[in-house]
C-alpha positions as CSV (number, residue, x, y, z in Angstrom):
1,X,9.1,-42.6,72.8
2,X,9.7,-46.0,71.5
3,X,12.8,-47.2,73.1
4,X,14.9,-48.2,70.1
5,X,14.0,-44.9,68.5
6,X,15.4,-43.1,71.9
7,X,18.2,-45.2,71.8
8,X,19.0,-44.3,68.1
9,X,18.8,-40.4,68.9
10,X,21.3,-41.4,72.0
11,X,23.9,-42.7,69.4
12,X,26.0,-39.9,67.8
13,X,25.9,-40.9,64.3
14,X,27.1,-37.7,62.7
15,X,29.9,-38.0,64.6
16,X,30.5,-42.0,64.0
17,X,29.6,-41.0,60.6
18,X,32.3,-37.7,60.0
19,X,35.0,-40.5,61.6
20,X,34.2,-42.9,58.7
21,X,33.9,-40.1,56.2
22,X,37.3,-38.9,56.8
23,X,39.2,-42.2,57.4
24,X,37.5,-43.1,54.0
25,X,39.0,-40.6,52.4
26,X,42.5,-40.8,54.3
27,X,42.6,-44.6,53.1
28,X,41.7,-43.7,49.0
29,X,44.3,-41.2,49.0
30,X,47.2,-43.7,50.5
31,X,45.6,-46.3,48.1
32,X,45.5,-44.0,45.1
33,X,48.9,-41.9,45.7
34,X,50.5,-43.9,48.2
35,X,50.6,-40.6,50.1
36,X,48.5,-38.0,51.8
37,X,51.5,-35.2,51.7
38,X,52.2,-34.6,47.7
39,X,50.6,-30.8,46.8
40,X,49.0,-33.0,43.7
41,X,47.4,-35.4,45.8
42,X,45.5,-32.6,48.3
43,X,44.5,-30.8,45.3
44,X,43.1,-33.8,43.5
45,X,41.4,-35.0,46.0
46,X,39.8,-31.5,47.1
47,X,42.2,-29.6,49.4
48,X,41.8,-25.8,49.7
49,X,43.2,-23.8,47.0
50,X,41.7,-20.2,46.6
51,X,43.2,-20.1,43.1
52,X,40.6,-22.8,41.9
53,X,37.9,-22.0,44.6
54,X,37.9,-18.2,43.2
55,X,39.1,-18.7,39.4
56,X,37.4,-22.1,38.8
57,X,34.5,-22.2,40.4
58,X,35.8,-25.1,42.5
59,X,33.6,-24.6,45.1
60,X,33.3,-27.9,47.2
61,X,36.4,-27.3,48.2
62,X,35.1,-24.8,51.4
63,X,33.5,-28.5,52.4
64,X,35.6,-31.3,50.7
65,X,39.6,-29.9,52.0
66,X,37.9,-30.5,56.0
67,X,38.0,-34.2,55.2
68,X,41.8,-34.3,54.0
69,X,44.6,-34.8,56.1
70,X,47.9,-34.1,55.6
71,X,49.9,-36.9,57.2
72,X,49.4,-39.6,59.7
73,X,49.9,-37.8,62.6
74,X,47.1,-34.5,61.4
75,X,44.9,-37.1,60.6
76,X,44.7,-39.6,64.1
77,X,45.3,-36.1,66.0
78,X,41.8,-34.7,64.6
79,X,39.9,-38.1,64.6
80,X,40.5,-38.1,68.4
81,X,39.9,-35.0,68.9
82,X,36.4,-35.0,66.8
83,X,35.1,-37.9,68.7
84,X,35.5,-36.6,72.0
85,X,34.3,-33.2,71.1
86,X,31.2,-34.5,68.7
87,X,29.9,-37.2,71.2
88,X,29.0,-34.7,73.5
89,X,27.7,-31.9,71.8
90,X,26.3,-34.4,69.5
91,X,24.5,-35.5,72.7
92,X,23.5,-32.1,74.1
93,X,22.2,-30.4,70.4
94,X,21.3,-33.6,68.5
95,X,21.9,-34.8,65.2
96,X,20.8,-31.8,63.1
97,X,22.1,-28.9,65.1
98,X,25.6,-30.5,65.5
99,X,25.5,-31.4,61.7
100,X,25.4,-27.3,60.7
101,X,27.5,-26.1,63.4
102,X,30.4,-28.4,62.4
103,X,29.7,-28.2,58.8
104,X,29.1,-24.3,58.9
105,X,32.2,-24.4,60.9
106,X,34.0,-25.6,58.2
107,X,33.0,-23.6,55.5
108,X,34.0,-20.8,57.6
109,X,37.4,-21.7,58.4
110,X,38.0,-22.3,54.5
111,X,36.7,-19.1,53.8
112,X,39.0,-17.6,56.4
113,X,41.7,-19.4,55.2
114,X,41.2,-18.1,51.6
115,X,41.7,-14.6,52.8
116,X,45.2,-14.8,53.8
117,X,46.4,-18.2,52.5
118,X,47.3,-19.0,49.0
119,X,48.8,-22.3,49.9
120,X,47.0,-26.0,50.0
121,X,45.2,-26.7,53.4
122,X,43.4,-29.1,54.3
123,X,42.2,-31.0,57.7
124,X,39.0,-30.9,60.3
125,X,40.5,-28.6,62.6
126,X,38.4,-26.0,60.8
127,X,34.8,-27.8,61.7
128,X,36.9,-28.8,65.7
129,X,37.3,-25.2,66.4
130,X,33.7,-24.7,65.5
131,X,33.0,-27.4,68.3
132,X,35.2,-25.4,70.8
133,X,33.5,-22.2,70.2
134,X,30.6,-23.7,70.5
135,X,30.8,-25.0,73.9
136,X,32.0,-21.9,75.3
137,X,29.4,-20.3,73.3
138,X,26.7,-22.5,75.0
139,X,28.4,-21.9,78.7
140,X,27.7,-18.2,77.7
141,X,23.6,-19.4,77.3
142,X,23.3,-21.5,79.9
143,X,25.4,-20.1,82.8
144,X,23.7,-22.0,85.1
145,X,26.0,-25.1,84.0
146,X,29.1,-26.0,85.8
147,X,29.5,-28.5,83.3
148,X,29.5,-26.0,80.4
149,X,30.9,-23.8,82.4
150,X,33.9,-25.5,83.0
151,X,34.7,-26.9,80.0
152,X,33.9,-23.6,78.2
153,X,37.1,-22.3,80.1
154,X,39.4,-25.8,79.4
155,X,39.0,-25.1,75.2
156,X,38.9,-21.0,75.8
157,X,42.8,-21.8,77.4
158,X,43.2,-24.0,74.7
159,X,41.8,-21.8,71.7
160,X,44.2,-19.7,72.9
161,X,47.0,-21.4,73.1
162,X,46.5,-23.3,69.1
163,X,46.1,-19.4,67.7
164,X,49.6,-18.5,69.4
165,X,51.0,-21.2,68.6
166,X,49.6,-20.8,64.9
167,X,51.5,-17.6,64.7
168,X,55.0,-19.0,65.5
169,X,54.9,-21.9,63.6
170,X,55.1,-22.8,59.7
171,X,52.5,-25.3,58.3
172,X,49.7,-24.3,60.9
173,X,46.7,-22.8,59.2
174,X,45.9,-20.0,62.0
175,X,42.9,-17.9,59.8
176,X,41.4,-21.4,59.0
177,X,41.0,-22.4,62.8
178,X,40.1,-18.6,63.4
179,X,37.4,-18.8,60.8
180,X,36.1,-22.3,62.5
181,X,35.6,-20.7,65.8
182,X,34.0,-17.6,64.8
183,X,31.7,-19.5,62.6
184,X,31.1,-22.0,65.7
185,X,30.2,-19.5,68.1
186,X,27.9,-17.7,65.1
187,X,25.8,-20.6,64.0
188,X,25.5,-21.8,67.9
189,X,24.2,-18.4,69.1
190,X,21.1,-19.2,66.1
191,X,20.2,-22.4,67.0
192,X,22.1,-23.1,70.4
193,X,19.9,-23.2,73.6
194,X,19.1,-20.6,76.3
195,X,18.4,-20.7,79.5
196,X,18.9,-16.5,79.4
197,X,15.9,-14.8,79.7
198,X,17.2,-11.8,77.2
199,X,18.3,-13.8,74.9
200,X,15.5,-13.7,72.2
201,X,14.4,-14.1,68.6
202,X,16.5,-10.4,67.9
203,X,19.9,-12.1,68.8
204,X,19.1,-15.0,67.3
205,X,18.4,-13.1,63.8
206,X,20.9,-10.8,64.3
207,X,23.4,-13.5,64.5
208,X,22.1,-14.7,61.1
209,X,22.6,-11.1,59.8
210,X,26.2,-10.9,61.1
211,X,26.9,-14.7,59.1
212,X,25.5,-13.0,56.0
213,X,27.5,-10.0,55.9
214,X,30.9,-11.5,56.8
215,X,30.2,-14.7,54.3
216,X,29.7,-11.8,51.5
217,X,32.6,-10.2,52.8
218,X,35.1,-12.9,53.1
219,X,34.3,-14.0,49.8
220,X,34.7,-10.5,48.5
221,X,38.5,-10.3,50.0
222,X,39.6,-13.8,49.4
223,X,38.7,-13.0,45.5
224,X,40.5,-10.0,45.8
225,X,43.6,-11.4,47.5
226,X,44.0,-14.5,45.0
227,X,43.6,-12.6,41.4
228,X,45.9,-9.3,42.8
C-alpha cells in the first residue's frame, strides 16, 4: 500500500472530524444566542424533543441533539472523552465501522431517551457509551486480548458507575446513555471482529434481527408515551 494512503487510514478522521462537528456547532449557538443553556436555543438548533420527533416529524433530531451541548463544562467533558475513546477504536475498526457504531449509537440513545424523557437533551454521551460498549463488546470477541481485555473491565466499572449515578441525580439523561450502550454493543457484535471460532454469520444476523425489533419497538413506546 502506498504509504501516504496507509498513513491516511492511520489518521482517525471521523473522530478529528466529530470534534470539529460539534465544536462547530457549540460555537454557532454561543454566536447566535449567546448561550448553549436556554430550552429555545437546544430546540432550535436540534436538541431532543419527543414532542416534535413523534408529532412533527422532526426526525433529525435522533442524530442532530448528539452534537449539542448544554454548557461549557458538558461540552469539553465529552470532547475529551470522544477523542480518547474514537482514536483507538477508530484505529482498531477503521473509518467506516467506527462511523455506524457511534452514529448508530446515537440514534439509539435518542430513541431510548424518548421512551421515558419528555424533556430537551442533548450531548454525545449517547454515541460515547456506544464506544464503551463497544470495547467491552470486542474484549468479549477477542478474548485473547489483554489489551481489550483490560480496558473492557475499566469502562464496564465505569458504565456502571454513570448509570447509578444517573439515577440519583437531576439533569443526567440515564435511558439516553442506556440506549447508547446497548446500541454499541448491538452494532459491534454485526460488524466487530472475532477471533471466536462460534461466533458466525447466525450471531451476526441475529444481532441485526434483535436492532430491528427493538428500533420498531422503541419507536412504538416513545409515540405512545409523548401523545398519552
Amino acid at each position: 500500500m502506498n504509504k501516504r494512503i496507509s498513513k491516511y487510514f492511520n489518521v482517525p478522521l471521523v473522530t478529528y472530524g466529530l470534534i470539529t462537528l460539534n465544536i462547530a456547532v457549540y460555537g454557532w449557538m454561543l454566536y447566535h444566542y449567546r448561550t448553549t443553556e436556554s430550552i429555545d436555543a437546544l430546540i432550535q438548533t436540534g436538541a431532543m424533543y419527543s414532542p416534535l420527533v413523534y408529532l412533527q416529524n422532526e426526525w433529525w433530531r435522533f442524530i442532530t441533539a448528539s452534537f449539542i451541548h448544554i454548557g461549557f463544562e458538558h461540552f469539553i467533558f465529552n470532547m475529551i472523552t470522544l477523542y480518547f475513546l474514537g482514536k483507538d477504536i477508530e484505529a482498531l475498526l477503521g473509518h467506516f465501522n467506527f462511523s455506524c457504531i457511534y452514529l448508530f449509537a446515537c440514534v439509539g440513545g435518542n430513541l431510548f431517551s424518548s421512551l421515558a424523557n419528555l424533556n430537551v437533551s442533548a450531548g454525545a454521551s449517547t454515541g460515547i457509551f456506544g464506544l464503551f460498549a463497544c470495547y467491552i463488546i470486542l474484549s468479549y470477541l477477542n478474548p485473547d486480548s489483554y489489551t481489550l481485555k483490560s480496558r473492557s473491565i475499566t469502562f464496564m466499572t465505569l458504565l456502571i458507575l454513570q448509570f447509578v449515578t444517573g439515577l440519583f441525580s437531576v439533569g443526567i439523561d440515564t435511558w439516553g446513555h442506556l440506549g447508547g450502550a446497548v446500541y454499541g454493543a448491538l452494532i459491534t457484535l454485526v460488524i466487530g471482529p472475532s477471533s471466536k471460532e462460534f461466533f458466525s454469520q447466525r450471531h451476526r444476523i441475529f444481532a441485526v434481527f434483535v436492532l430491528i425489533i427493538l428500533k420498531c419497538a422503541l419507536y412504538y413506546f416513545g409515540y405512545m408515551n409523548t401523545v398519552r
